[in-house]
N, C-alpha and C positions, 0 to 999 in steps of 0.2 A: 486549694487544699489537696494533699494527695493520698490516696488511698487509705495507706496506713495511717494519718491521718484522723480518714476519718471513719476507718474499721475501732480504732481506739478509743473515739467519741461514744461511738456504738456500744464499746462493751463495757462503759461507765467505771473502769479502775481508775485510768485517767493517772498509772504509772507508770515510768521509764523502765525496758527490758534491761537486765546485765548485757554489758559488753562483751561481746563475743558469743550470743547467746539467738540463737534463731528462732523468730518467730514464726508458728505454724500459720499464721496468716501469710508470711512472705513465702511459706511453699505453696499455699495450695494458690497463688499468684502468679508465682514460676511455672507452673503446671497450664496453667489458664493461658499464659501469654505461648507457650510451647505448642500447645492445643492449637490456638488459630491460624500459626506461622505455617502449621502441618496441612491445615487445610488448604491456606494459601498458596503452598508449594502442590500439593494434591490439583487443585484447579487448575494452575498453572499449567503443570504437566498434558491434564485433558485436552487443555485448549490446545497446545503445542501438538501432540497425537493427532487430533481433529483434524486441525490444519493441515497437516503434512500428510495425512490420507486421502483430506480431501484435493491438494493436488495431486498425486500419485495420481487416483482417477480421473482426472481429466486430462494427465497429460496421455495416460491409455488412452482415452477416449480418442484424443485429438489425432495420436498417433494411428491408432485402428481407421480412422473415418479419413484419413488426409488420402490415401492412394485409392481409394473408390472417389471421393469428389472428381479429382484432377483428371480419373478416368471417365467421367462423364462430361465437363468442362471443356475439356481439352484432347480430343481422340486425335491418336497419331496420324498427319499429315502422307502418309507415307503408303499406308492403308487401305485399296478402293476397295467397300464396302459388297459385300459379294452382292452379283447381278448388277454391279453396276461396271459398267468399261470406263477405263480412262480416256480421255481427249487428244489427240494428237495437236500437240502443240500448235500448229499449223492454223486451227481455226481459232487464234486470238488476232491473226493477221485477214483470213480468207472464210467467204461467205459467199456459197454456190445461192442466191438469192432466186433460181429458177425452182427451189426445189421449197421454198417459204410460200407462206400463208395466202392467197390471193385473194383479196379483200374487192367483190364484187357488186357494181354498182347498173344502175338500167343505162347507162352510157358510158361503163368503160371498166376498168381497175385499176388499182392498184397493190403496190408489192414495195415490202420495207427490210431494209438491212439497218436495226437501229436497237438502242436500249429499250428493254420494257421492265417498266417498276416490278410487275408479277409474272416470275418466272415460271409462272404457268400455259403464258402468251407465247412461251418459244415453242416451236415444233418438234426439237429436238436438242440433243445438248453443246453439239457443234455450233447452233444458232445461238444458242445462252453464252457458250463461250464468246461470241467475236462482240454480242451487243454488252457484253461485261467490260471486255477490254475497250470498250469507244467511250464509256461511262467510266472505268477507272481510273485510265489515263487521261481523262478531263479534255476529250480530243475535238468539242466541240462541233461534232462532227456527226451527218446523220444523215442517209440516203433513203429515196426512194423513186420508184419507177410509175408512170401514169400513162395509162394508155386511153386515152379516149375514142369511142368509135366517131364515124362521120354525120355529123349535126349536134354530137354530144357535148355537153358543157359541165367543165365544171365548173362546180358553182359559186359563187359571189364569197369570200370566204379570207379571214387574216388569220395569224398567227400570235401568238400572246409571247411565246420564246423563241422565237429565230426570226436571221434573215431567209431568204427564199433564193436560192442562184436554179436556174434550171438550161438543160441543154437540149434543143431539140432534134433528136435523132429520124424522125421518120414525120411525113405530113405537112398541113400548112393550117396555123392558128390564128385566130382573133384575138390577144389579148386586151384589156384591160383593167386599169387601174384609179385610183379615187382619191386626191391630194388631200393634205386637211382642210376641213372644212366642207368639202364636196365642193368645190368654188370648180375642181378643173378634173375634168374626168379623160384621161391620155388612153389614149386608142391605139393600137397597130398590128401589124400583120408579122406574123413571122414564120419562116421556114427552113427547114433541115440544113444544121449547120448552124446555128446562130441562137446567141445567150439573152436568157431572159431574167431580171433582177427585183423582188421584191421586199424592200425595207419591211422590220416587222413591225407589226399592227396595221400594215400597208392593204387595206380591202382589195381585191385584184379578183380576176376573174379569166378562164382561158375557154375559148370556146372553137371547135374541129371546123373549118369552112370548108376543107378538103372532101375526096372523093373516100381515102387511105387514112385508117388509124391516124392518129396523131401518138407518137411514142416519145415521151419527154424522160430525160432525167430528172431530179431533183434533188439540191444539197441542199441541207437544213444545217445554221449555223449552231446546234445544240447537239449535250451527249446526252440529253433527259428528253423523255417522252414529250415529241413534239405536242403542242396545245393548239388547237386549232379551233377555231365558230364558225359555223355558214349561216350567212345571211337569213335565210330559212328558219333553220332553227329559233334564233335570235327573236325572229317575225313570232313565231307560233307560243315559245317561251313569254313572253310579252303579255299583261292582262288585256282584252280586250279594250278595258276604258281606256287607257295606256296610249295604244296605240292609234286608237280612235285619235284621242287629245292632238296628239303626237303628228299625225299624218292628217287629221283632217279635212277625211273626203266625203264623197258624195254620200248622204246616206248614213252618214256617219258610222254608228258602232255596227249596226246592219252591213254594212258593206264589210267591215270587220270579217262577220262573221259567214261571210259566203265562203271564206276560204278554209279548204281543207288542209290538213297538214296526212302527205302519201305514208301509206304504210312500212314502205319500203324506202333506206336512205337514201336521200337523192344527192351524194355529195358529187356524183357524176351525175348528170340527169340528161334525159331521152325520151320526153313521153314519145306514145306511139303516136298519139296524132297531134303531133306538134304542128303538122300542114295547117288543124285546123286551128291550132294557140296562134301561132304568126304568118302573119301576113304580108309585112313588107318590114323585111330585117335590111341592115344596111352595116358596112362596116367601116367606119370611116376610120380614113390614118391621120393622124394628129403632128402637130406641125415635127422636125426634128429635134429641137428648141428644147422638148418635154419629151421625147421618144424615149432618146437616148438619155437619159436618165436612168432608164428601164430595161435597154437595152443594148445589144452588142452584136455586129458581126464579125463572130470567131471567124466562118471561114473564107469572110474576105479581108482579114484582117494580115498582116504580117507575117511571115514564114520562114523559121529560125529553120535555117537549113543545118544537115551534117550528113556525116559520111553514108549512114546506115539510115536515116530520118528525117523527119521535121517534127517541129515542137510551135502550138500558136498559142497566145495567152490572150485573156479575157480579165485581165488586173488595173490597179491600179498605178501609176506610171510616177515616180517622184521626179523625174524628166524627161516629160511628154514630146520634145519637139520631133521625134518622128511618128506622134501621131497624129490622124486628120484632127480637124475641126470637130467633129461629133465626137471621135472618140477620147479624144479631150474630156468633154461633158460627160459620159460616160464614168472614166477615169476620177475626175474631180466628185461627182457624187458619189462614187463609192466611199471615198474615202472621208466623206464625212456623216458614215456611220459606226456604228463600234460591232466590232465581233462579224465584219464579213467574213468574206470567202473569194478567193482565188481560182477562177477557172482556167482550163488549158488542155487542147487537147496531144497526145504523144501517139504520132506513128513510127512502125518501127519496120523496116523492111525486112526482106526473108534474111534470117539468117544476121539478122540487125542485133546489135544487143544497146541497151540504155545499161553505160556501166556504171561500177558501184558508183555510191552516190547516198548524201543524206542531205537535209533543210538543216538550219541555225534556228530558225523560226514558224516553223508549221505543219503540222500534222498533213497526210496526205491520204486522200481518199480515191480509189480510181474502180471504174466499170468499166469493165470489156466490151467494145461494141461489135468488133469483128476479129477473125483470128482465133489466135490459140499460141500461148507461150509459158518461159519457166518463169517464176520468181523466185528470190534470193532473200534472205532477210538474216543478215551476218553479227553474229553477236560475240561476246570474249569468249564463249565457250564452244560454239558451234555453228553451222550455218544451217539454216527452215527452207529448205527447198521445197515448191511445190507447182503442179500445173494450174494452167487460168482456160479458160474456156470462156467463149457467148455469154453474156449475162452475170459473171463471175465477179464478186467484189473485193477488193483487197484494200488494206488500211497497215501505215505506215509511221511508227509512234514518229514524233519528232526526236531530230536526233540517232535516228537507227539506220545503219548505213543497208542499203537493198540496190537490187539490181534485176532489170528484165531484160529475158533473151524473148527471139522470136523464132518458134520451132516450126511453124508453118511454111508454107509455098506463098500465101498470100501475105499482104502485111496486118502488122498485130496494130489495131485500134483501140485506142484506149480516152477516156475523157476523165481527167484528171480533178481534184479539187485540195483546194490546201486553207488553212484554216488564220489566214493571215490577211488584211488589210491592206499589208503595204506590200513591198516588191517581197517575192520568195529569196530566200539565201539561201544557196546552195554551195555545195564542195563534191568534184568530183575524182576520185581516185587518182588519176594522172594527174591532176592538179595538184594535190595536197603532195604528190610525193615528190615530183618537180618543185616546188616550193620547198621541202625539207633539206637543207644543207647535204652534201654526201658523204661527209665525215661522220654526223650522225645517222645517217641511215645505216653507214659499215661498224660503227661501231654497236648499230641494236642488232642488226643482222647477223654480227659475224661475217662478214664480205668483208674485202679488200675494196678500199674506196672507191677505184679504177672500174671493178665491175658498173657501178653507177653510171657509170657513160654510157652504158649501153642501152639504157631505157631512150628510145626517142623523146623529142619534144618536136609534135606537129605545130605548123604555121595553123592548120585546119581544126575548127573543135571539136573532140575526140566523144563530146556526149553520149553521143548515141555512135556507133562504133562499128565498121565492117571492115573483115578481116579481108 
């Protein structure tokens, strides 16, 4: 029923209006449905206003707050922040490591050119710079220097992330080492000039039999904070009943507990009266069989002659037959671990230059032993020139062509490492441009082709180079 209807029910006539004739119930109806359409449209509108104010403010908002964010987010590159100097490029490549932290122990030190998590650890920002770039570019790669005095040992002690390559610069060692199992413990002697190798988690131990310092290098096949345990530690960490169990000796947990753990770290160790700790030391060599495994003599090893040098390696060989029998073994276990290292050492006569030149496959790390020369480090936009001195460390991304002069009287020493397993790849300047057609070489140049004759090509290799 509708309205009118039932308005007419209501007012009990219950007769039909004239045609044509309007009933005052259908206006005040019209008015009534007028009425809410207005309100309708009224609401309408509000919400519409609402809305559209309420974005207008936020997009101020967003607009006002977007150039303070991005200014604190993102401060321009470009910018050194006052009191603070910029870096000279130089030390992403070079690390005067004489002038680092010397971490001193009651029988020796040590001294590190390497990544620290907390860049609080560096001494300076030259030093942050070079352990950044050995950590950035994933160089695998990590030095350090060990000087032991005479009777000093360090101590019993493996690594959790690296191999261990070391070179012995000064002195005469006791090494050992500890197979799995502990079934075979390899013994041997080594002396200045010659490469020592420790697989990681490889227990090992180096101890001064000499009169003279013992002065080792050390490459660590990591670009993260080497991890290291000594024996020691390990012992004292340990709960008593533990090791009691574990070792079961005399006296049991008593005997445990006679022992002290020194105030001071003994990761080199020297008591004073070690006369009276030992009594009859002995240092036995262990057959070649298991030595060489461990080890290497660099400087009686082969000698890559050249005009201006020599070059000896301490690698692995993927066609050994001109090496001996031991170095065979040598060569064959390297190679059956992952993520070694490549030793080698580069002399350079006076006046010598090693020209440019990069790897295909491996980062390169080198210490100055003796001397004084330039480095080179040549990129699409410019070349990083810088001096190397005694103790001076330099690092060579893979793939970056470089080159050293030797500005000395004496010759420049250098002990090289590269972050490679197998044979290093190298290309050196003459090489690569002898090898490029000379059609193309005159047409990048700009030459006439004919100029191109005039670059020699020696019967003799031009590695390392005297004018």
């Amino acid at each position: 029923m509708d309205n009118l209807a039932f308005e007419m029910q209501e007012d009990g006539t219950g007769q039909a209006l004239p045609m044509g004739k309007i009933s005052p119930v259908s206006k005040v109806e019209k008015k009534r449905q007028w009425s809410l359409l207005s309100v309708f449209l009224l609401c309408l509108l509000a919400c519409f206003i609402t809305t559209a104010t309420g974005v207008l403010v936020l997009s101020l908002v967003y607009i006002n707050a977007k150039p303070h964010f991005e200014q604190e987010a993102s401060p321009p590159h470009t910018v050194v922040p006052p009191g603070q100097k910029a870096i000279d490029p130089k030390f992403q490549f070079l690390n005067h490591l004489p002038k680092s932290k010397v971490f001193e122990f009651p029988g020796g030190a040590i001294q590190w050119a390497r990544y620290r998590n907390n860049i609080k650890d560096y001494l300076s920002d030259e030093e942050e710079a070079f352990g950044t770039s050995l950590n950035s570019l994933r160089s695998q790669m990590t030095l350090g220097t060990l000087r032991i005095k005479s009777k000093g040992l360090r101590a019993p002690h493996w690594h959790f992330n690296a191999n261990e390559h070391g070179y012995l610069v000064q002195g005469t060692a006791w090494v050992g080492v500890i197979d799995d199992g502990g079934e075979v413990a390899t013994t041997y002697n080594v002396t200045a000039g010659q490469v020592i190798f420790f697989p990681k988690n490889t227990l090992h131990w180096i101890k001064n039999v000499g009169h003279e310092d013992c002065f080792f290098l050390l490459f660590f096949s990591t670009h993260d904070e080497l991890q290291t345990l000594d024996v020691d530690d390990v012992f004292f960490s340990t709960p008593e009943d533990i090791a009691s169990r574990s070792l079961k000796p005399e006296g049991g947990i008593n005997f445990i507990r006679k022992f002290q753990k020194q105030t001071e770290d003994q990761g080199v160790n020297l008591p004073p009266n070690l006369a009276e700790l030992v009594m009859n030391a002995s240092y036995v060599q262990s057959a070649d069989s298991v030595v060489w495994r461990y080890f290497f003599d660099l400087k009686g090893s082969k000698e890559y002659k050249f005009p201006g040098g020599v070059i000896q390696k301490a690698q692995y060989w993927k066609d050994g037959v001109e090496l001996s029998s031991n170095e065979k073994i040598f060569s064959e276990f390297l190679h059956q671990h992952q993520n070694v290292l490549a030793l080698s050492t580069l002399r350079i006569y006076n006046n010598g230059l090693r020209q440019p030149h990069f790897h295909f496959n491996a980062n390169e790390m080198g210490y100055v032993v003796s001397g004084c020369g330039k480095v080179g480090i040549i990129d699409t936009q410019k070349t990083i020139e810088f001096n190397v001195h005694i103790g001076d460390v330099v690092f060579f991304p893979v793939g970056t062509q470089h080159y050293i002069k030797n500005t000395c009287d004496e010759d420049l020493l250098f002990v090289l490492a590269f972050s490679t397993g197998d044979q290093v790849q190298t290309l050196d300047m003459d090489d690569y441009l002898q090898a490029t057609s000379d059609h193309i070489l005159a047409q990048l140049f700009f030459r006439k082709q004919s100029e191109f004759k005039k670059i020699p090509k020696f019967t003799e290799d031009q590695a390392i180079n005297l004018p």
